[in-house]
Residue, then its C-alpha position, 0 to 999 in steps of 0.5 A: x733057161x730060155x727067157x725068150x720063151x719064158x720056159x726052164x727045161x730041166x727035167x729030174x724027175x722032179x715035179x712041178x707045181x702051179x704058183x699063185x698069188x694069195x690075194x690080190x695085188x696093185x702095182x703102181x706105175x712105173x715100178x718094180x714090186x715084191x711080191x709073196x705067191x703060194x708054192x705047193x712045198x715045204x719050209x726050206x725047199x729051194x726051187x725055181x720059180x719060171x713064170x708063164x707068158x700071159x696077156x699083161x705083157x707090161x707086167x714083167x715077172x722075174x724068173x727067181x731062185x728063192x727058198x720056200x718060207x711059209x708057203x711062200x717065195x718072193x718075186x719081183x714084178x715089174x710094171x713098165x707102163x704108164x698106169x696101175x695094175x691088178x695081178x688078180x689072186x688065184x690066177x696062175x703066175x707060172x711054175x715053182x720047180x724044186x732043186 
């Protein structure tokens, strides 16, 4: 896993898939939130989340290894500076790789 480059390259003839938020989600200030994205794969899969670089480099999107529970994982967000922010639904927030 390269954290520097926010990418996980393992390769086993596994897919991938697109990881987005369901709605919409204000982050306060200075805190650390969970919050539950969408991920195309059934109940109890276990995978990994790797999220993407974006522009909202205040938003700090932890790479987690979580199991799939209606349609949905847990990631942690971090917002490091000093106001509110927005992460939008839909928008993509990295890729959900199964192991």
């Amino acid at each position: 896993m390269d954290f520097g480059d926010r990418e996980l390259k393992y390769r086993d003839k596994q897919r991938q898939a697109t990881v987005r938020l369901a709605k919409t989600i204000n982050i306060a200030t200075n805190t650390q939130s969970v919050v539950r994205v969408m991920v195309d794969a059934a109940d109890g899969t276990t995978g990994i989340f790797v999220p993407k670089a974006g522009c909202k480099r205040h938003l700090l999107v932890v790479p987690t290894l979580d199991t799939v529970q209606d349609g949905m994982v847990r990631v942690a967000v971090l917002n490091i500076e000093g106001r509110r922010e927005k992460l939008p639904a839909r928008a993509a927030l990295g890729t959900w790789v199964p192991t």
